[in-house]
C-alpha positions as CSV (number, residue, x, y, z in Angstrom):
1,X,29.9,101.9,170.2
2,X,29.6,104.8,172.4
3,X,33.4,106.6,173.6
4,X,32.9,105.6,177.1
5,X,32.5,102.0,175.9
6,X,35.4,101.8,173.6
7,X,37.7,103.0,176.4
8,X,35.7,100.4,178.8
9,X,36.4,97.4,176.2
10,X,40.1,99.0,175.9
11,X,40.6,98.9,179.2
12,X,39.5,95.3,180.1
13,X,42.1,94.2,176.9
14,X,45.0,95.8,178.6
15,X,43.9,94.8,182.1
16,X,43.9,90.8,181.0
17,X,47.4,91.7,179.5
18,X,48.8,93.1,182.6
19,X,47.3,90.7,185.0
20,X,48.9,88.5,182.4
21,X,52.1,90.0,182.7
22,X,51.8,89.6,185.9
23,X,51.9,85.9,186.5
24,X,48.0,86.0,186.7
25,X,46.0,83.2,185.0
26,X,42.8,84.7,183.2
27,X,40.0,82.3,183.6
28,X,36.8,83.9,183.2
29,X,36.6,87.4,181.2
30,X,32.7,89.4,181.5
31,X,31.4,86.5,183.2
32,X,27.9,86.8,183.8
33,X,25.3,85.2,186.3
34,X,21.6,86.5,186.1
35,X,22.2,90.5,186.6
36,X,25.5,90.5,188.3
37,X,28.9,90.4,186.3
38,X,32.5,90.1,186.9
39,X,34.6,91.9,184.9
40,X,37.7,89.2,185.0
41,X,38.2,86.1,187.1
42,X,41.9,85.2,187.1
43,X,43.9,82.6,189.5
44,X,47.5,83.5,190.6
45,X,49.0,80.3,192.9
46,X,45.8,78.9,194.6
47,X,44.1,82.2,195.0
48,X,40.8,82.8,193.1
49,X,40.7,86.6,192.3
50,X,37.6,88.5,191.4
51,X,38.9,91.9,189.5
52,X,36.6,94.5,189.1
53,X,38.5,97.0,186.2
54,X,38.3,100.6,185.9
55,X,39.4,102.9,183.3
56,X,38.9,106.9,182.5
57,X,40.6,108.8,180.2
58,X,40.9,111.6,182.2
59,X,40.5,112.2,186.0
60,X,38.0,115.3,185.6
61,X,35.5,113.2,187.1
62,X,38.2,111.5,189.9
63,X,40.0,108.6,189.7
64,X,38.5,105.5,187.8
65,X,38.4,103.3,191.1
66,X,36.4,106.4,193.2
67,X,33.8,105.5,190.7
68,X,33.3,101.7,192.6
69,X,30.7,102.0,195.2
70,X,29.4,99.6,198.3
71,X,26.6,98.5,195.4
72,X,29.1,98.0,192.9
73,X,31.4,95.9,195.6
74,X,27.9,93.9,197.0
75,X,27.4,92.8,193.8
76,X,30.6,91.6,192.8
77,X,30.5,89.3,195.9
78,X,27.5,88.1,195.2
79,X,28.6,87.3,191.5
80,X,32.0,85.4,193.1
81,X,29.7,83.2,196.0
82,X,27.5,82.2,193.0
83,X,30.6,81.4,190.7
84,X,31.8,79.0,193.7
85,X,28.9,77.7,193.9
86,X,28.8,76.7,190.5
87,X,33.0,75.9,190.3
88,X,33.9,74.6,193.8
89,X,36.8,73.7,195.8
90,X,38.4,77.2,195.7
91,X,40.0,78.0,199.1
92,X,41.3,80.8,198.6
93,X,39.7,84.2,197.1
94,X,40.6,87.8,196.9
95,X,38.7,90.7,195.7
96,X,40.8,93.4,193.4
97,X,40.3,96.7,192.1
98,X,42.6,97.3,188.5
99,X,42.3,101.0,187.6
100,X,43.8,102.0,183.9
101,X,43.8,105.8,183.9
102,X,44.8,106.8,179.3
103,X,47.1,109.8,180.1
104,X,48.6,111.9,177.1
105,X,52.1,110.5,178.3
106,X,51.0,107.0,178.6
107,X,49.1,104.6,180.7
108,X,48.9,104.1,184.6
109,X,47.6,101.1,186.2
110,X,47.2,101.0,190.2
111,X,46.0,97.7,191.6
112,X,44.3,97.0,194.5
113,X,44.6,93.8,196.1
114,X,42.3,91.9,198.5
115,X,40.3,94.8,199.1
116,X,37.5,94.8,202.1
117,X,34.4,94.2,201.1
């Protein structure tokens, strides 16, 4: 698996345990629908969230959540209308950025909530 991969796939594993952590309940992890994909789908009270994660290992090339464009965001709504489509009666949903930046002192997460799509 390719470096940028492995810290990908890392940072999804400690995203699910900090969104755990965090009183968040993981329902969905890399679901897929047709090209679109969400990297986890978690409920906290009777909020649907739709968390797009990003992790670098370094922030030569910016921060990891300057590296989520309008694309990136369009599709990630369109992946969340088709997963209520498929799993109604949500009310509630929010769209989240979790950013996991591997620093030589330890890890830093900053998450975004409800951001505007």
């Amino acid at each position: 698996m390719a470096e940028h991969n492995e810290t990908g796939s890392k940072g999804e594993k400690l995203a699910v345990e900090w969104l755990t952590q965090h009183g968040y309940e993981i329902r969905q992890e890399n679901w897929r629908y047709r090209h679109w994909e969400v990297d986890i789908i978690a409920q906290k009270g009777d909020t649907l969230h739709f968390i797009e994660v990003k992790t670098r290992r370094s922030t030569k090339f910016g921060n990891p959540e300057e590296s989520i464009n309008k694309q990136k965001m369009k599709n990630l709504k369109d992946a969340a209308e088709q997963y209520q489509h498929l799993n109604p009666g949500w009310k509630w949903i929010q769209f989240d950025v979790l950013a996991i930046l591997f620093k030589p002192d330890g890890i830093d997460y900053w998450f975004n909530q409800d951001v505007y799509l």
